[in-house]
Each structure stands twice: as C-alpha cells, then as structure tokens.
N, C-alpha and C positions, 0 to 999 in steps of 0.2 A: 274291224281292223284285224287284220292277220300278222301273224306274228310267228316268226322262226328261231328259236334259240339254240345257240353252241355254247359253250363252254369259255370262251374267250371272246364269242362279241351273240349280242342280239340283232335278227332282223324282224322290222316290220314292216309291212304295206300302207301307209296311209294315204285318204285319198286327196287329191286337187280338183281345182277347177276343169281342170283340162280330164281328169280320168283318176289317178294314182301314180304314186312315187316308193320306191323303196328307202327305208334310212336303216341305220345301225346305230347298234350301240356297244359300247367296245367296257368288257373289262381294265378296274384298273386295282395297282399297286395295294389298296385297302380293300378289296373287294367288293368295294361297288361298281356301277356302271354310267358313262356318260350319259350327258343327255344325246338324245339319236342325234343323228346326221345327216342330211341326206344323200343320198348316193347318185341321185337326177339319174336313175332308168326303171323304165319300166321289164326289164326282163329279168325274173328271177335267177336265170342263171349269170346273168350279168353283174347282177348284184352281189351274190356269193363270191366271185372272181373280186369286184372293185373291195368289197366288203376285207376280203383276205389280203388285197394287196395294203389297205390301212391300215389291220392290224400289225401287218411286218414291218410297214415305216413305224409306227409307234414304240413295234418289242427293239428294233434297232433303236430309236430314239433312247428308250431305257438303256438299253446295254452299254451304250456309249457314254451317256451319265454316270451307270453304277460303277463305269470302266475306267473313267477321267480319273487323272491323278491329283491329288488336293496338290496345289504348289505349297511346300513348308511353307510356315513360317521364317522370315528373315531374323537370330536372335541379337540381340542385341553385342556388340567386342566385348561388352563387361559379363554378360551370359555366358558367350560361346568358352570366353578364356578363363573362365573359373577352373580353377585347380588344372588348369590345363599342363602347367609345368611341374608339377606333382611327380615324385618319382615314378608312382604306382599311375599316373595320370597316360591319357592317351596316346603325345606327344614322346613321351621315354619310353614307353610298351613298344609302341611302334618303332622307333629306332632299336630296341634291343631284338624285336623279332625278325627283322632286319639285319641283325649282327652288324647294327653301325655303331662308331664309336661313342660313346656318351659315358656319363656318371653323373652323382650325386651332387657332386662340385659342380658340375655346368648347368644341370636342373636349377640348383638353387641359385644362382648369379642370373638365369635368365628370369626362373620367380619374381627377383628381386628388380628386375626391367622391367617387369611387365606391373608389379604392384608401384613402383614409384614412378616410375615416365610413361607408361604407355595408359595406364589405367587412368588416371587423371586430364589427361587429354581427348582420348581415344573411346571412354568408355561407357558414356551413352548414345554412340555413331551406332547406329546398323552396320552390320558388317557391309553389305551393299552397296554404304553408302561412302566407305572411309578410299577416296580415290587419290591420283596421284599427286594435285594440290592442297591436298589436305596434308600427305605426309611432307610435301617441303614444308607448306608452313610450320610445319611438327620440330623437323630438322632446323628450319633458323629458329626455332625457339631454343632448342637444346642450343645452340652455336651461342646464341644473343647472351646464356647462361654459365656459359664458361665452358663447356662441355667438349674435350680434346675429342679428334676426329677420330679417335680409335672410340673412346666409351660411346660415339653417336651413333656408329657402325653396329658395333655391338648390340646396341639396343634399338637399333633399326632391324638388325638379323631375327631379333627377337620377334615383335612384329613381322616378317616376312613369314618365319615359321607359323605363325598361328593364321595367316591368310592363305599361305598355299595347303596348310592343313585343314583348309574350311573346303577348298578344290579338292582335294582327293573326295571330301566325304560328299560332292557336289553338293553342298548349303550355295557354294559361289559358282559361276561361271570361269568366271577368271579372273586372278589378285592382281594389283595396280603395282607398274613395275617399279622397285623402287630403287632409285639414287644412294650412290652410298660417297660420304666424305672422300675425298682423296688425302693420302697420309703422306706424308713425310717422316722416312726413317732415317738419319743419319748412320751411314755406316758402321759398324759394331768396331771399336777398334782393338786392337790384339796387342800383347807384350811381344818383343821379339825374342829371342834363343839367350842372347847374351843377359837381358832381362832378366828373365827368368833364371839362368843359373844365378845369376846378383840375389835374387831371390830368395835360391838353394840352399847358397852359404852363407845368408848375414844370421844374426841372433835373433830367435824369435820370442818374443816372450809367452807366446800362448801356440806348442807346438804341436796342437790339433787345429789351428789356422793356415798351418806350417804344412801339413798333411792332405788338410782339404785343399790348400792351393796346388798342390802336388799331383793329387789324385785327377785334379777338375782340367791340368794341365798335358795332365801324360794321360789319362784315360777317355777325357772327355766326358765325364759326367755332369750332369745337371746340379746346382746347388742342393736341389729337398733328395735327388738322389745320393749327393754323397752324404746330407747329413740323417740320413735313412738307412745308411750301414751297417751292418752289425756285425757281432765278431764271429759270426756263422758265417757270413756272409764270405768272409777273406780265406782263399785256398791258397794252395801251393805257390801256384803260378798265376792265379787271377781274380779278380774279382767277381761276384757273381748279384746284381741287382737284384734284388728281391722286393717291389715298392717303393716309395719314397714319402717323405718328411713335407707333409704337408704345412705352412710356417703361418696360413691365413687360421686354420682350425687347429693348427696346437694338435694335430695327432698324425697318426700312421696310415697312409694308403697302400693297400696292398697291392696293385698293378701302378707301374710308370706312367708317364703323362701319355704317351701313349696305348694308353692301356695294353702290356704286354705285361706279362706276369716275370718276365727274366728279361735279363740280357747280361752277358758273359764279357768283359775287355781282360786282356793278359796285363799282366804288370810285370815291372823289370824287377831285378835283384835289387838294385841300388833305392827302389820305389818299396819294396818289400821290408828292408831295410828302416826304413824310416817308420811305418805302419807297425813294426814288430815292434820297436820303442814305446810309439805312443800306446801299444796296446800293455807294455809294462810299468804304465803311467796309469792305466787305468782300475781305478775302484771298484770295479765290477768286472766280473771275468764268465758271467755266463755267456752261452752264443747266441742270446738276442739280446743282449747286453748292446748297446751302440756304441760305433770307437769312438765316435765323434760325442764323449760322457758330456753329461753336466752333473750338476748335484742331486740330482734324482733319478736313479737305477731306470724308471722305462721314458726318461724323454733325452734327446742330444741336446746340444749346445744352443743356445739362442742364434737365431739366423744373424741376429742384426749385431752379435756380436763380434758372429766370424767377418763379417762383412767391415766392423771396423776395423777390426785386426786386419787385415785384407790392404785395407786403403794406407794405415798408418805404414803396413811394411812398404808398401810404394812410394810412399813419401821418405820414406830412411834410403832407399836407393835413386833419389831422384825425382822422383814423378810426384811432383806436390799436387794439390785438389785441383789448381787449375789446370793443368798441364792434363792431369787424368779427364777430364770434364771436355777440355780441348781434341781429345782423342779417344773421346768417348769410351773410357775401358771402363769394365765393371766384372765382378765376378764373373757372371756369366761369360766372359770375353775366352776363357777359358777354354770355351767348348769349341770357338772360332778356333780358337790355336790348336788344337785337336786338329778338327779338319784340316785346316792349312799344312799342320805337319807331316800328317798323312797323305796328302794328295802332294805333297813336294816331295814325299817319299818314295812316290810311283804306286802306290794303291789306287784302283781304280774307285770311282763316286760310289759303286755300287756297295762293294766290301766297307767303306769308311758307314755307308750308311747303314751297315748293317751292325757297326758297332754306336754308333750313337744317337740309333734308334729312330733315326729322322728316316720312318719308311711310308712310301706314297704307297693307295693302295695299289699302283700295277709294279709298284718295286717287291709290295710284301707275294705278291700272287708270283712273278718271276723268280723272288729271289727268298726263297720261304723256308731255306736251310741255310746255314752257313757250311760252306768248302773248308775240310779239314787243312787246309793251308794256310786259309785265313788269317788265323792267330800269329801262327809264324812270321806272316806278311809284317803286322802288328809290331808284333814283335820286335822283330828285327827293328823298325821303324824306332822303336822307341827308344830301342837298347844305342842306336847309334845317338840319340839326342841325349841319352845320361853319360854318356863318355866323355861328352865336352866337360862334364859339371865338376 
C-alpha cells in the first residue's frame, strides 16, 4: 500500500478488485486524522486535485462554524429590568449622554412602575415573548383596579422604555406597539381681572398666601417655584428662579421642572410692594432664607397650607368649593391667567413662552435667548393689569 502524506490530509493507494483506488485522509481540529475516503480515481494527479478540493470544502465548513454567531440568549423582563431605572442605571446614562431631559424624581417614580405593576405581571415573560395581547390584558387589569388613565399611561410609558431599550441593544427585533389610555382633561379654569383685584384688596389672614397668589398670578410661576424663593432670589425689578420646592420629597431642587437652572419674570412696583412687606414679616433675613418662611429657617411654608389659604380667600369673595370645582380653578390656574394675560396683551406664544418656561425643544433651539425687549413687553403687560387694582 502506498501512501502520500501532507500536512493537512494523507493519501493512500489501496487496491480493488478491479486494480486500485486512491483515498485520503484529512486532518482535523484535535490533530488527529479521519478515517480515509475514497477519492474513486485511479490517477495520482487526479487525486491530489479532488483530495485539495475536500480539504477546502471542510476548512470552509470550519470557518463558518467558528464564524456563526451564537444567537444571545432571550433574558428574562425581571433580568433585563434589574436596576434598569437606577440613576447611575443604563436607562438615565443614556438619556443624560444624550442631553435629554430626565432627573432623580422621574427615575424613581418609574423604579417604582416597574417594582409594583410591571414586575408582578410582567416578570417572568421572556422579553420576546411580552406581545401586544399581553399588554391590553396588562392595561384592563390596571383599568378593572381603579387605576385613572393618566397613572396607566404612565406606567405603560415605563414598560415602552425598557422594550425599545432592549431594540437599541438588539436583545429584540422589534417592541409590540403599545395602546395608551385616552384622557380626559377638563379645561383648567382661570380667575378673571375683576377676581383677582377682589382678591388684591380683601383681608388676608396668612399674607405670604396673599403673595404667592400675587406672584403665581402676575408672574406666572409654578407652585414648588414660588415656594422655592428666596430672598436672594428678589431683585430690583424681577424675580429670578433659581430651583424649586419640591412638596412630594420635602426638599430643594435645584433646576425648574424643566430642568433649566434660571428663569428671569419682571415684576411691577405695586407687586414689589407687597413682597418688601412680607419680607419684613419675615424671621429670617439671610438670602437663601425663603420668603415664603415657615418655622424653620431652611424649609417654606407647607404646600397644603398655602393651598387652603388659597381656596378659603375664594370662598370670602364668592367662589365657594363647589363653584371652584365647577370651574375647575386650582392654584395652578394661575399660570393659565399668566398666559391668557399676556397673549391678550399682544405678546407673541413665543416671548410668553419664554417666561414661563413651557419651551418645546424646536422653541428652546429657535428661541435660546431672550430679546432685550422682552421684559418691557412683560412689563408693560403687567404694569397695565395693577392699575386697575
């Protein structure tokens, strides 16, 4: 028997009935070698040709095995979403390298979706497998449970994030679209002009209620903003935000609800007026002192206080609980009356937006300064609505 050896296959001559045949035998992965093969020709050079073209279908055969990609594993919703809403978690990295809006506050309110509604439902599904029948059923379970159509939303948004965030890192193909409640909001209803001076001039018994309605009315600030004020805060001619008064955690945020570090509103003389009072009513006089005191130098007033003091003077001029309830005003109605006044003033959406902070991103990208005129606009606006009073 004759025999030929390479490096990556053996040949041999063995013979047949008929005469002889060539076979091989082919290196492999552990270094050994197969059992031969036969090649069915009698011509040595024939055989070294077939012999070579086996080898290459085999090293290709390997290469595309060692080459295949293992498909991941599918981890389970209660895997993937571990700590996933963590500040220092995936989910908030990514939107802050991003420069998209987020905080600490929205982390933990969605944490808190995903540990109580979505993990208990949701959390031994493969991600693969959580499709778009599965979340209605999800959704009438929240509905069958009392659950208003905003907190469903909410905590469906949550869930959304952590599916389209499984797509980005391709774990998914593609997230199952999801259905979100339809809401009903009753229109926010507003004090009118004459209101509001009734308001001006009755007796207040608690005259940083008296203030904050003042401020929230002629400035347009938010509740946790005005009661996030401080006596640094109040200049010459205007107010200047710096954070706000956070009422659910009982402490200080230092960027507004839109996460902007400032924002500037002018105030009138007659507005000035009133705020230089209550700041000589006040027991504290440093300048992160808050105008808006209570009995302890670094926190303001109780939210839920101002808020009854708020409702009681409305009911001294009229507006009793049902009438208020009926015309849906609430503190915040304040900010509506803002806008409304301003834009009856002849300020354009743009400029009012830029005092009350409500900026979309192609308004902040547009309109990413304020026009030294601005103020004046403001101004004047206001200055003509304290002259009635």
């Amino acid at each position: 028997m004759w025999r030929f050896v390479m490096h990556q296959y053996k040949m041999s001559r063995r013979r047949t009935k008929s005469g002889f045949t060539y076979t091989a035998s082919f290196l492999q992965e552990n270094g050994t070698y197969t059992s031969y093969l036969s090649l069915s020709t009698t011509c040595e050079k024939k055989a070294h040709q077939l012999a070579a073209a086996k080898l290459a279908e085999r090293q290709l055969a390997l290469h595309i095995k060692s080459t295949e990609q293992v498909k991941p594993r599918i981890p389970s919703f209660a895997e993937y979403s571990n700590n996933f809403y963590d500040w220092d978690g995936k989910w908030a990295k990514s939107k802050r390298s991003l420069n998209r809006r987020t905080s600490q506050e929205q982390c933990e309110r969605l944490a808190a979706d995903l540990k109580n509604h979505l993990l208990p439902f949701f959390g031994q599904y493969m991600l693969d497998t959580i499709s778009i029948s599965g979340i209605t059923n999800f959704r009438v379970m929240l509905f069958d449970q009392g659950k208003t159509s905003a907190t469903i939303n909410h905590i469906l948004g949550a869930l959304g994030n952590i599916l389209n965030f499984a797509v980005d890192e391709e774990i998914l193909v593609t997230s199952p679209k999801i259905a979100r409640a339809s809401i009903y909001q009753p229109e926010k209803g507003i004090l009118n002009e004459d209101e509001i001076h009734k308001l001006w001039n009755i007796s207040w018994e608690d005259k940083r209620t008296k203030v904050a309605m003042l401020i929230g009315h002629i400035c347009g600030y938010r509740q946790g903003e005005i009661l996030g004020i401080r006596l640094g805060d109040i200049k010459k001619d205007h107010i200047e935000i710096e954070g706000s008064w956070n009422t659910k955690k009982r402490g200080r945020n230092k960027l507004t609800k839109n996460y902007k570090k400032h924002r500037t509103v002018p105030i009138t003389e007659a507005l000035r007026s009133e705020i230089e009072q209550l700041i000589d009513s006040n027991p504290y006089k440093r300048s992160d002192s808050y105008l808006f005191y209570s009995s302890l130098p670094n926190k303001p007033m109780e939210h839920n206080v101002l808020i009854d003091n708020f409702y009681a003077a409305l009911a001294s001029i009229g507006i009793d609980e049902k009438q208020r309830k009926e015309r849906n005003i609430t503190f915040h109605s304040s900010r509506h009356f803002f806008n409304t006044l301003m834009l009856r003033g002849g300020l354009s959406v743009q400029v009012v937006q830029l005092f009350t902070g409500h900026l979309t991103k192609e308004m902040t990208e547009r309109y990413n300064h304020t026009h030294h005129e601005d103020p004046k606009l403001v101004r004047g606006v206001q200055e003509r609505f304290c002259q009635k009073t």
